[in-house]
N, C-alpha and C positions, 0 to 999 in steps of 0.2 A: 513589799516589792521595791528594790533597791534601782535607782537611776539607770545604770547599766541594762539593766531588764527590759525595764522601758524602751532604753536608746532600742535593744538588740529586737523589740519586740517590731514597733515600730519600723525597723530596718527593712522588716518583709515588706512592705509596701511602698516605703521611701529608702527607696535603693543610697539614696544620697548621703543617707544618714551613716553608710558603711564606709565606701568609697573616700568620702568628704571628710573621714574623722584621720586617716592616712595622706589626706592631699599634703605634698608637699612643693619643693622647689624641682625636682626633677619634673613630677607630673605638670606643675606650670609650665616649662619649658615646653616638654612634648604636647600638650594638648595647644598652647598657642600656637607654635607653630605648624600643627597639621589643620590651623584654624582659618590662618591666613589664607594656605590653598585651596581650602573647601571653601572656601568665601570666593577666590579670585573662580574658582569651578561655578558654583553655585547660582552667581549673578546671570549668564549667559543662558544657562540652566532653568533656569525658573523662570525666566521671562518667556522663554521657546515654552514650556510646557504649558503656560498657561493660553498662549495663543492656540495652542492644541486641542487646550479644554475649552475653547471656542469665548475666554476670558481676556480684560483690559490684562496687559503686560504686569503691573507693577503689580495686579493681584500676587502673581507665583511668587513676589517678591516678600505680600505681607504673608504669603502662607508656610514661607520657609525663616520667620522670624521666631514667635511665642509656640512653634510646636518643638522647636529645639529646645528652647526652654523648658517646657513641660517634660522631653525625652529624658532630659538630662537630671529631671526633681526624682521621675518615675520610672528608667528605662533602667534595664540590668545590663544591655551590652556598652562594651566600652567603646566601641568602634562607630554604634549604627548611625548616621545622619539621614536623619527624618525631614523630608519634606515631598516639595511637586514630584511626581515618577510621570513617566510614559503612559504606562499602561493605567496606573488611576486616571491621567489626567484622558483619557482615550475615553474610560467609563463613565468620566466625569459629564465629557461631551454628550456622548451617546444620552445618556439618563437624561440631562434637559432639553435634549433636541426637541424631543415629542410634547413639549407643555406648551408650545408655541407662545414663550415670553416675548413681546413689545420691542423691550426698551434692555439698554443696558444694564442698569441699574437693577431690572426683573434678575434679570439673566443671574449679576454677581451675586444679589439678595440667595436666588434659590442655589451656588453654589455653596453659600454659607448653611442654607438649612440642611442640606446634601450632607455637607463636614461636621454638625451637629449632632443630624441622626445617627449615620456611622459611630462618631463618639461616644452617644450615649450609650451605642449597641456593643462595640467594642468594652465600652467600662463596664455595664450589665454582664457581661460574655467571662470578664476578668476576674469580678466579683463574686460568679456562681463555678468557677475555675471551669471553664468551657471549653478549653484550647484544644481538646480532645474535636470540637468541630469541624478543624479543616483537616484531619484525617481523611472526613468526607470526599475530598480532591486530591483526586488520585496522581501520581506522579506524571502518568501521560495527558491526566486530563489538563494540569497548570503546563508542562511544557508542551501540546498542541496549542493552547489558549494565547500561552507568552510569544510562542511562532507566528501565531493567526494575526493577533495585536501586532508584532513587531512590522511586518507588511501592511495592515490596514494604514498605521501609523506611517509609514514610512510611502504608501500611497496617497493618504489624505496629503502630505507636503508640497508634491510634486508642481499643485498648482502655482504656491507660491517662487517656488523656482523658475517656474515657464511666466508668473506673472499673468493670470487668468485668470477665470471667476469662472467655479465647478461648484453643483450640488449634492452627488451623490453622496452615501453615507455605507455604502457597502463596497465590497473590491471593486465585482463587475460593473457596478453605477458612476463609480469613481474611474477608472478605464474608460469606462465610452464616454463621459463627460470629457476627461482630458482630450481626447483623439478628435470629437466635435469641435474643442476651442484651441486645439491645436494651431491653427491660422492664426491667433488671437495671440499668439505668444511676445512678450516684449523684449528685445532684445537687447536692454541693457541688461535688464532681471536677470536673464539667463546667463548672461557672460557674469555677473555678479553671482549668482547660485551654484554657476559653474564650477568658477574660481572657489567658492569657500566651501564644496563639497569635496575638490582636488584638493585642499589644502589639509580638511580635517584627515581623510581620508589618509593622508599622508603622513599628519601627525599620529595617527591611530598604529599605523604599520612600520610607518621609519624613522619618524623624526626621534626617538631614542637615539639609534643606532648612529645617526647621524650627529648628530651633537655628539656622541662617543671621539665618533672616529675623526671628524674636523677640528672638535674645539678639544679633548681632553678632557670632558666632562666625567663624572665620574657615574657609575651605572644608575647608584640610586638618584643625583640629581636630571639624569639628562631622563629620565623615568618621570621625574616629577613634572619636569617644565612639561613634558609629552602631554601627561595630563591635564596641562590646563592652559593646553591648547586652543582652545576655540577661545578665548578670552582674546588671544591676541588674532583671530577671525575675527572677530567684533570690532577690535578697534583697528585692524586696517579699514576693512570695507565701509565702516563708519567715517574712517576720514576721507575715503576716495570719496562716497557718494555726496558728501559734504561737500570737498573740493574742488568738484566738477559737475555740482549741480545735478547729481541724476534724477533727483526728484522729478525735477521739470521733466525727463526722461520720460515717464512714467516708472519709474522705483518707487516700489511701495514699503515708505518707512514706518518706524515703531510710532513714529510722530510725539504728543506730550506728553510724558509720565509724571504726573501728580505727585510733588517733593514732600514730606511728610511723614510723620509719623503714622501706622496704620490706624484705619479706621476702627474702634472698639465699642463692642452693643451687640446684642443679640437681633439673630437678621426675621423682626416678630412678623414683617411683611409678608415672608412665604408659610409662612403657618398654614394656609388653606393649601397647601401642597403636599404636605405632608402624606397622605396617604399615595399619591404620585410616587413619593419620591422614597418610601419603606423598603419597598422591593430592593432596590437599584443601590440601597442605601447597604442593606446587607450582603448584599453580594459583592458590594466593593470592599466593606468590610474585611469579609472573610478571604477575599481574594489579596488584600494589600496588608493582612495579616500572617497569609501563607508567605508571600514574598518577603515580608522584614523577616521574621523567621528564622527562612533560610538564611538569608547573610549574616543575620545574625550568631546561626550556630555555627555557620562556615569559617566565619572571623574570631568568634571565640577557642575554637577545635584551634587553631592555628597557635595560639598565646596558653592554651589547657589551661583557660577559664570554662565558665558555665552560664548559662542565663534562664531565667525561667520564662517559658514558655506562657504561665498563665499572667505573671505582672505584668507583662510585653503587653499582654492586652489591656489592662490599663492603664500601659505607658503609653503605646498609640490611639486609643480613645480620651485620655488629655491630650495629647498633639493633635487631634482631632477637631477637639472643644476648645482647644487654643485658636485655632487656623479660625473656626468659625466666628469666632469672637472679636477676632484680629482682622475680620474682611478678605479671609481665604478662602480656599477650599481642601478637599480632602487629600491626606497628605499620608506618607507611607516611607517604610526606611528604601531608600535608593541603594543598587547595587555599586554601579559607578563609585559614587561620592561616598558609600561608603568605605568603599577600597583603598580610595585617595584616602579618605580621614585612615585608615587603618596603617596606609604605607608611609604617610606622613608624617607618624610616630606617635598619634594619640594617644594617650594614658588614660584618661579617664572620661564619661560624658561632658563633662567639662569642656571639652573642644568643641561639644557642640551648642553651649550656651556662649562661647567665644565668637565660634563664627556667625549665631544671634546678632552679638553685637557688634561685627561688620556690617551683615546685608542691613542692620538698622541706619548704620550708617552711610551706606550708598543708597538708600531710599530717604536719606533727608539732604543730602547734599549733590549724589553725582549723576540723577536721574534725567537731570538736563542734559547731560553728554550722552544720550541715548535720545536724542532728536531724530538723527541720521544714521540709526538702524535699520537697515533693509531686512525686512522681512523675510526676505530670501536667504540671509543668514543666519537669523533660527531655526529656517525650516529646515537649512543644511546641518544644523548641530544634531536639530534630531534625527533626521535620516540616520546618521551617521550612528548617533548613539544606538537606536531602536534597529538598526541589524544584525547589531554585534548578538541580538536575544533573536535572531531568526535563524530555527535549528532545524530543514527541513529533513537531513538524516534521523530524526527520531522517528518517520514513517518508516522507512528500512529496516532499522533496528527493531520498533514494534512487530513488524509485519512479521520477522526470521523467527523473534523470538515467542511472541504472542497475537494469535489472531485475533483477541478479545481483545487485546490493550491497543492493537492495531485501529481496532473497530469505537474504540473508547476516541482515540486520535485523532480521526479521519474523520469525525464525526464533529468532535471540537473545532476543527481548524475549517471545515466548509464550512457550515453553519454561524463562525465566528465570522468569517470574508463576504456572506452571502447574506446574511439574515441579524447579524447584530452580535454587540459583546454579550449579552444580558442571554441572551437568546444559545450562542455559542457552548459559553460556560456551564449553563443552565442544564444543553442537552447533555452534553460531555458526562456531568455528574449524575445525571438520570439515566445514561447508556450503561455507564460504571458499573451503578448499583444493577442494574437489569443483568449484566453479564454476572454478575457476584452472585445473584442469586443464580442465574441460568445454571453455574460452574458447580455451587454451593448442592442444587437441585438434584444431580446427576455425583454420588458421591465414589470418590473409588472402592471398590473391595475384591480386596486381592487374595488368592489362595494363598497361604504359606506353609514350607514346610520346616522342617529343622535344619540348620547346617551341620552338614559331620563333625563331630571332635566341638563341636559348638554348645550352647543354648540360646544362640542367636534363632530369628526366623526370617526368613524371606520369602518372595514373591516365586512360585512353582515355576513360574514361565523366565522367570530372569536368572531362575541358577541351579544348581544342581543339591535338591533338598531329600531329606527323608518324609517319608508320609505315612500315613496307617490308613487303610482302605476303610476302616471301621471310624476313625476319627476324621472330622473335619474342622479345619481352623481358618476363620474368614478375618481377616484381619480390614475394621472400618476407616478407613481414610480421613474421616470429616468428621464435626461435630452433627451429631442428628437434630433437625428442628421440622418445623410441618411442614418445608417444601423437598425436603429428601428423603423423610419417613418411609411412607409409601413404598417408595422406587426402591429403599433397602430392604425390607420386608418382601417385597416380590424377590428382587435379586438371590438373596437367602433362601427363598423355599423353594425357588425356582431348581438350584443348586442342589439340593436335596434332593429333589424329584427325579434326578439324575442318574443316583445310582441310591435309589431309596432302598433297592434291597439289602445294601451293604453297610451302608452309613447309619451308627447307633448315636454317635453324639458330636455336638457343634456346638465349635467354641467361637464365639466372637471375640474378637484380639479388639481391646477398647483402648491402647495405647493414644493413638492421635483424637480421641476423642474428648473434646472440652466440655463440653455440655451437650442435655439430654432433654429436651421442652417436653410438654405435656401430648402432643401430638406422635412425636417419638415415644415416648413411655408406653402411649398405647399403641402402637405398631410392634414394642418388644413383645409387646401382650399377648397381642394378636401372636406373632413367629412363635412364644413360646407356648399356645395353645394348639397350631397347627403342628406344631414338630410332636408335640403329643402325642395329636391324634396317628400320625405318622407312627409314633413310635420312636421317636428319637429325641435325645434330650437335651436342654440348650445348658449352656455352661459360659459365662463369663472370665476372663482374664485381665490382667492389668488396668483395672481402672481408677483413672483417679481419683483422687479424694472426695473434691467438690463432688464430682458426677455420683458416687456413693454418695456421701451423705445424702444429694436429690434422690436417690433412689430409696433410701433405707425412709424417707418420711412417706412412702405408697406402699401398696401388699404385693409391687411386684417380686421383692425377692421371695418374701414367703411363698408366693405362688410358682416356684421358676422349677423346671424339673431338676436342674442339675445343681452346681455349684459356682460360687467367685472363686478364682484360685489369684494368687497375691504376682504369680510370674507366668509368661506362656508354657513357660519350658516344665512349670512345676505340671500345670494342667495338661500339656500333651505326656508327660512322662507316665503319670497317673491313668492317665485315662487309655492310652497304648496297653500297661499292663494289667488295668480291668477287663479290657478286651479279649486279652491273648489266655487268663482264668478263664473266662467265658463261651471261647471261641470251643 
């Protein structure tokens, strides 16, 4: 085994090894520089999220250090920036609300055992190449979820904008809370909430445009600075409130962030929570696995690179077991910041252990200029961020196109506003599956007959076919298993019964058919003893491979009245002129 083998064997696991052996002077260039803006993003970012996740600020700070790191040993995309999101940090809340921890110190410990389990499930998940899991979550069920999320998120803020003190934890709880302490509102907070809600708001939709067309900027820079926008919300309203005292106001600031290096140690205090925190643990898992993911393939399609799907889960279960270790919580690639890192000019993961080694360094030196943080202007970062992901027209669209996926959505998104993320997610994925089978259950089977000048076949009722009164061709829609069996077997003999006088043989067209379980096997059994007794004989067509071979290991061929023939066309042509010898 020659060095090279090693390096390249090894390389499946440690991405770094690939990427790292081509890093040059170009790729330092671009990944520093889209490092610095994911850093100047980032700061603002991670603090608002962690107060979300109902966490001390400088937490989001340590959990978006050593999982970049980890991203970047173990991760395939070159773009994705791993840390705090919205919606983990939403799940993150939700999960320890219910353990009724003390003290703060409970609180951080059990977000660190939260980022652990995740980790270790994620790496388990990576290791057994599992990525095949979040197929489980259907496309309506994560965008109802992301919608539900985006408003609960963008609800739970509100307090800190009006300057209140609210308990609810679901839409409607959250609504009548606010509307009760409406009175209660403090009106510096608000003109300060106000302001840096107008401002993001505006960076979000014009301040490109405007920097275009006043200064001469040029598109991709006046794009950038847009981006990293709310950095300079933070440090205006930090120096007004500073300036003019609003504290004394009542403005409720970020107050002391602890300068330092992160905390490192495993969090062994929450160990008796563990089974609390399993559930919550995987489902954030699998939910902040489906979201890196996507960005990830969306940013890679964009460059026609690739990433694998199952190392991803690896990579984000070390940035997982990083965040924990390092006194964070659970962490997942961001879309936002990943776009930034992407439009920025990143080259390689390497920008994201660059911009590592920023936030390392505004959490040991500048966390004191975050005194006179108003809280009000975190909350307004995330409003801002978290409705950009509120897509109420996927009800519409579901609704036109699919009543099922409609019902999949609408089911997600109450259930997420009314009753919890966990709770939300959970039903969404159980509705899914319920309608898959309901669909699965009920399989189509369509008559066909021949097209003219053809040996195409189609549906009798959608076109203009040939048929033989004597032959019948049922062509099966779906793969058979035990909960469609049945209902095809009726379907079929039912069909027959129809014009039993005339109909001597039936062909099932097994084209869309992928497999045949043992419950179906016997249902053909069953069709091809009753068509017997009828007197009529069953005949097979196009089947595939697999479904053959499962068949040829049971005695149903031997047992079957008629024939497999290899094409529809070869088996209606055959069996039309046995008929017409016969007739």
């Amino acid at each position: 085994m020659t060095f090279k083998s090693v390096i390249a064997g090894s390389a499946r696991y440690l991405p770094i090894l690939d990427w790292g052996r081509r890093y040059g002077r170009v790729e330092l260039s671009g990944d520093l520089i889209a490092a610095v803006i994911v850093t100047v993003m980032l700061i603002p970012q991670s603090l608002a999220y962690a107060l979300l996740a109902g966490l001390p600020a400088e937490v989001g700070l340590y959990a978006s250090i050593l999982p970049l790191v980890a991203y970047a040993v173990f991760g395939t995309s070159r773009a994705l920036a791993v840390g705090p999101v919205a919606v983990v940090s939403l799940m993150t809340a939700s999960a320890l609300a219910p353990l009724g921890l003390q003290s703060v110190t409970e609180y951080v410990t059990a977000a660190g055992m939260l980022a652990l389990l995740s980790g270790a499930m994620l790496l388990g998940m990576g290791f057994f190449r599992l990525g095949v899991v979040a197929n489980f979550l259907s496309h309506p069920v994560i965008a109802g979820f992301i919608t539900a999320s985006g408003l609960l998120i963008a609800a739970s803020q509100l307090k800190h904008i009006l300057g209140v003190s609210v308990q609810g934890h679901s839409l409607p709880g959250l609504l009548s809370d606010l509307f009760a302490h409406l009175g209660e509102t403090n009106p510096a907070t608000l003109i300060i909430g106000l302001a840096a809600l107008g401002f993001l708001f505006w960076v979000r939709k014009g301040m490109a445009a405007a920097l275009q067309r006043h200064f001469g900027l040029s598109r991709h820079l006046a794009a950038t600075l847009a981006r990293i926008g709310p950095i300079f919300a933070v440090i205006g309203t930090t120096l007004v409130t500073w300036a003019l005292d609003l504290q004394s106001w009542g403005v409720a600031v970020v107050g002391t962030v602890p300068t330092g290096l992160p905390p490192v140690g495993v969090p062994w205090e929450a160990w008796s929570l563990i089974p609390a925190l399993a559930g919550p643990a995987l489902l954030l898992s699998v939910i902040g696995y489906v979201e890196s993911v996507s960005v990830a393939q969306t940013l890679a399609a964009k460059k026609k690179q690739r990433i694998d799907p199952n190392q991803e889960l690896i990579a984000l279960g070390a940035a997982n077991m990083s965040s924990a270790l390092s006194g964070g919580y659970p962490v997942t690639g961001g879309f936002a910041r990943s776009v930034v890192n992407f439009d920025a000019g990143a080259e390689t993961p390497a920008a994201g252990a660059f911009t590592a080694v920023g936030l390392l360094v505004a959490a040991m030196f500048l966390t004191p200029l975050l005194y006179f943080l108003p809280k009000a202007t975190l909350a307004a970062t995330i409003i801002v961020a978290v409705l950009s992901l509120v897509d109420l027209s996927i009800l519409t669209r579901a609704w036109s196109y699919s009543r099922a996926d409609f019902a999949a959505v609408f089911t997600t998104i109450a259930l997420t506003l009314t009753a919890g993320v966990e709770t939300g997610v959970a039903s969404g994925v159980v509705v899914s599956l319920l309608l898959f089978v309901w669909k699965t259950s009920r399989p189509h089977v369509a008559e066909v007959g021949q097209v003219p000048g053809s040996q195409h076949f189609r549906n009798i009722l959608r076109h203009h076919v040939l048929t033989d009164p004597h032959v019948l061709t049922l062509r099966i829609d779906e793969s058979l298993y035990f909960a469609n069996a049945r209902r095809m077997e009726d379907m079929v003999v039912e069909r027959v019964l129809r014009d039993r006088n005339t109909i001597r043989h039936v062909i099932l067209m097994f084209s869309a058919v992928n497999e045949v379980d043992f419950s179906a096997l016997e249902s053909l059994e069953a069709i091809n003893q009753r068509l017997r007794d009828l007197g009529v004989t069953l005949h097979l067509s196009e089947v595939k491979g697999p479904v053959m071979d499962r068949l040829k290991r049971s005695h149903f061929l031997q047992e079957m009245t008629g024939q497999v023939f290899l094409s529809q066309f070869e088996a209606f042509d055959h069996l039309r002129s046995r008929s017409a010898k016969t007739a």
